[in-house]
N, C-alpha and C positions, 0 to 999 in steps of 0.2 A: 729604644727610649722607653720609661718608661709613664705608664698611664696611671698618672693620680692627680688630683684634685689638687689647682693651681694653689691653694693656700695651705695644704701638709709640710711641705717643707718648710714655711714661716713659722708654721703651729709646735714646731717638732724646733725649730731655732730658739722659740721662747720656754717651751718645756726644757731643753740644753741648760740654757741661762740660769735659770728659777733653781736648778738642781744644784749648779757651780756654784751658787750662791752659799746655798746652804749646805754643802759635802764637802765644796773642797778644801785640801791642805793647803798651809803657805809653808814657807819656812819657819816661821814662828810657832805655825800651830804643831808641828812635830815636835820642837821645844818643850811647847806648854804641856801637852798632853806627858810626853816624856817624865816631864816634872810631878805632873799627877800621880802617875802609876808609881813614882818613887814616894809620893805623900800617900799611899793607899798599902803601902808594905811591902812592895812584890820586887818579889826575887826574879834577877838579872842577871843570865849566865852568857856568856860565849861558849860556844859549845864546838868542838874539835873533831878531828878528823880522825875515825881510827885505822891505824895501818893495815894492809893484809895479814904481817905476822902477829900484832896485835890482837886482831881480830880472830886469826885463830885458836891462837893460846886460847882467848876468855871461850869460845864455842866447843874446843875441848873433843873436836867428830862431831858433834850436836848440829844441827840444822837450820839455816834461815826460811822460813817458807812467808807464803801470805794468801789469802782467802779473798774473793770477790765472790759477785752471785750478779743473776742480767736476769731482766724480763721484760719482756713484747708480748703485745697482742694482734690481732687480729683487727681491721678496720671494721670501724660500727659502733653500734650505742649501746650499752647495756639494756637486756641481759645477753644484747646475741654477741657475743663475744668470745674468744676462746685467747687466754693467757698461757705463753709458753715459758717456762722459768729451767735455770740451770746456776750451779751453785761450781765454781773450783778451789781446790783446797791444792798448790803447788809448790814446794821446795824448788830455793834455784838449785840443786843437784836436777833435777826434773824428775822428781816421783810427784802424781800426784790423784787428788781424789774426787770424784766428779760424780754429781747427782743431778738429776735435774727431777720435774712435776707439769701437770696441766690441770688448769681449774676454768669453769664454765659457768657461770651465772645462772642459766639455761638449767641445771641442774639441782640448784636449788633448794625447790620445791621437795622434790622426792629423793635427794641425797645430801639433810638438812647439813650445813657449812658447821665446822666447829664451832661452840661459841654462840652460834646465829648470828655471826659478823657479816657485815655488808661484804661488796667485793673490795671495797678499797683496802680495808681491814682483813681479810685473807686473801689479799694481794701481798699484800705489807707478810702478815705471819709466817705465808707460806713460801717467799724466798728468805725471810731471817732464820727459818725452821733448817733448810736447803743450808744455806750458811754456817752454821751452829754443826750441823751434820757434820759438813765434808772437817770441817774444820777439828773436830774431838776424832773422828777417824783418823786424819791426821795424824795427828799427837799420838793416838794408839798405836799407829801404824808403825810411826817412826821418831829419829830421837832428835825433837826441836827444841831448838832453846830459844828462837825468836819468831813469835809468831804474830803477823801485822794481817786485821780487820781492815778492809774494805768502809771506813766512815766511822760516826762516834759510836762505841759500844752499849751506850744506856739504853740506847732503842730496843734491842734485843733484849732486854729482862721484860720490855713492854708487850712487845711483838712475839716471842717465843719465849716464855719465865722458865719453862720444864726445861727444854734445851741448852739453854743462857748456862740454868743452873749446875748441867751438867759440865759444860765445860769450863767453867770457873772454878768448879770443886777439881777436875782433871789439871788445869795448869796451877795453879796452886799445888796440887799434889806431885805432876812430875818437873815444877818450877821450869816451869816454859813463862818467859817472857808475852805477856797478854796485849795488846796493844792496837787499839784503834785510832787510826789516822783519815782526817777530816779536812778535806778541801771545802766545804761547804757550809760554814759556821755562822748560822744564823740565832745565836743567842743575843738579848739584851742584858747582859751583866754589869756592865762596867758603869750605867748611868744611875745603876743602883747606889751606886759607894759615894760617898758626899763629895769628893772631890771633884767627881766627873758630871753635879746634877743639874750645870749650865748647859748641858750637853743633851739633856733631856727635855728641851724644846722644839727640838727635832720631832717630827713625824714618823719617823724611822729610825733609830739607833742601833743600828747592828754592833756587835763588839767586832765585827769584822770591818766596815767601815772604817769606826774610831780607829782602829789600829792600821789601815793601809797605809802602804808605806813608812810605819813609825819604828818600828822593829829595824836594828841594823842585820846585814844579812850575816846569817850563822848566831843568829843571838833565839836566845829562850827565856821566856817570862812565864812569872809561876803566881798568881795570888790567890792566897789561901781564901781570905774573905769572902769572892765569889763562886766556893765549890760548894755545888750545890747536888751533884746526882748521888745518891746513895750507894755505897761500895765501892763508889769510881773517884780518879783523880786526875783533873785535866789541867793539860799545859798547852802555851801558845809559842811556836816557833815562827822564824822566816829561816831554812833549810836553803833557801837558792837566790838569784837576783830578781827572781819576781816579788815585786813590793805586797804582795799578797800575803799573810800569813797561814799556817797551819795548822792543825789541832790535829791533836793525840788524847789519849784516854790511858789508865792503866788501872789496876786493881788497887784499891786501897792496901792492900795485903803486900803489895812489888811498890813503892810509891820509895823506899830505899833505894830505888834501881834507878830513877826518875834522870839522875844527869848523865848515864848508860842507855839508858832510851832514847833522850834526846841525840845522843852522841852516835848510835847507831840508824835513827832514822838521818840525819846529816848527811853520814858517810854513805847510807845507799840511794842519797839524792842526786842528779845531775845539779849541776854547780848554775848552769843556764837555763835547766830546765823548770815549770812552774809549780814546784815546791813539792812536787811528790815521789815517795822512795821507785826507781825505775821497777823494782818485781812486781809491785804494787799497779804498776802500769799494763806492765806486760801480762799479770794474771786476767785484767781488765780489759783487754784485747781480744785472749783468747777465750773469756769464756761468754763473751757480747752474744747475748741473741739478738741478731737485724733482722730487719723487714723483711731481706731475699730469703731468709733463711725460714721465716713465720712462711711466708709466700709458699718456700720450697715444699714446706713438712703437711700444708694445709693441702697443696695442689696432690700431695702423694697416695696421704692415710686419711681425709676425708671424702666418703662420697660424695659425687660430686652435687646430686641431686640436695643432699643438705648443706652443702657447701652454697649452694645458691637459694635456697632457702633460706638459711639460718645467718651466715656470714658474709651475703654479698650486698651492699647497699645500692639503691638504685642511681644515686649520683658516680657511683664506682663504674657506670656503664656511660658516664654523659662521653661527647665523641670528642670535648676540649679538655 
């Protein structure tokens, strides 16, 4: 059983409430909101399944791959810290391309960080940098014609500009399909547009809220008014029966390709699954740096004496 304070679960019963109140759908509000998005311009597709022979003719020999990137660190406070980073770049044929990095706080001082960014910020650079890598290797390596980012793309011209740069001038040049897909969409767009600025009372307006569950499944919404990243062009799907929506990104330059995008992330989506292309999963699996594995590489290649210096905290010794 457990031990907490008789009055958390009353407290956590009214915080429930207070939330339902102000977040949830009815059936009307899928309605109304529906009705919005059609008074605000946006383009409304149903988006299809494409066959296996289909889908070969248009690939032509050319390649499906997708890129993810993982990092962990070490337990402790800055700067005793050590971050393990690794980036995969994988075709489902299974070729694929794999980098990884280690960066140290601790270091700092006498191996000044590009930039002179904090950790959080060549945290951030130096797996978008890893990412960018495997991924233009990739394309050099071999011959893609669809290639799916691991989240939204716009981060990356922030986080790595030289990198970004290079592979954006590469799939433009060998017309590889560019494409970042986003489980995590934390924009406020939608309460910008006058239609939606009843909506903007709220404390919180994610355009991921506003849209759960409104989306019918296999449909794709497009409005132009709210694109806002530069060079990029983002759409919002529901791919599966998860009332959850998705987001993808493409190049301004491929933005003719947009209902073939949507059309190919659909078809490499599980139907039941929560809305993300399955390669897209599996790269994500395999290229996870966990905790055993921080543990394993720390317990190996660090002495032990700085190991217990530098990265052992003394709660890490408590005996509960």
């Amino acid at each position: 059983m457990l031990n907490l304070s008789p009055d958390l679960a009353k407290k956590l019963e009214v915080i429930g409430n207070e939330l339902k109140g102000i977040y949830a759908h009815s059936t009307n509000n899928k309605e109304i909101i529906r009705q919005k998005l059609q008074e605000s311009g946006t383009y409304f597709r149903q988006m299809e399944s494409i066959s296996i022979e289909t889908m070969s003719k248009w690939l032509n020999g050319r390649e499906i791959a997708a890129v993810d990137g993982s990092v962990n660190q070490t337990k402790g406070q800055p700067p005793h810290l050590l971050y393990l980073f690794q980036a995969l770049g994988k075709t489902i044929s299974g070729y694929e391309c794999r980098d990884s990095d280690i960066y140290t706080p601790l270091l700092d001082a006498k191996e000044e960080s590009e930039e002179g960014s904090s950790s959080i910020n060549m945290r951030s650079h130096l797996l978008a940098k890893l990412e960018l890598q495997v991924a233009s290797q990739l394309i050099e390596e071999r011959d893609i014609g669809f290639l799916m980012m691991d989240g939204a793309l716009y981060h990356y011209r922030i986080d790595a500009p030289e990198e970004w740069e290079h592979l954006r001038g590469l799939a433009i040049e060998k017309d590889v399909l560019l494409v970042g897909v986003s489980e995590e969409i934390t924009t406020e767009n939608l309460i910008k547009l006058p239609a939606f600025s009843a909506e903007a009372i709220r404390p919180h307006t994610y355009d991921r809220d506003l849209l759960f569950g409104i989306l019918n499944r296999g449909e794709m919404i497009f409005i132009e008014a709210i694109q806002q990243k530069a060079g990029l062009s983002s759409s919002w799907i529901r791919p599966s029966s998860a009332p959850s929506m998705t987001g993808f990104d493409l190049l301004v330059e491929q933005t003719d390709k947009r209902d073939l995008v949507s059309d190919l992330i659909y078809t490499l989506t599980p139907k039941d699954g929560r809305g993300i292309p399955f390669w897209l999963d599996y790269v994500d699996r395999d290229v996870r740096v966990t905790d055993r594995l921080v543990e394993a590489l720390v317990e190996q290649y660090i002495d032990p004496e700085i190991k217990q210096r530098l990265f052992i905290q003394k709660r890490q010794d408590r005996p509960y």
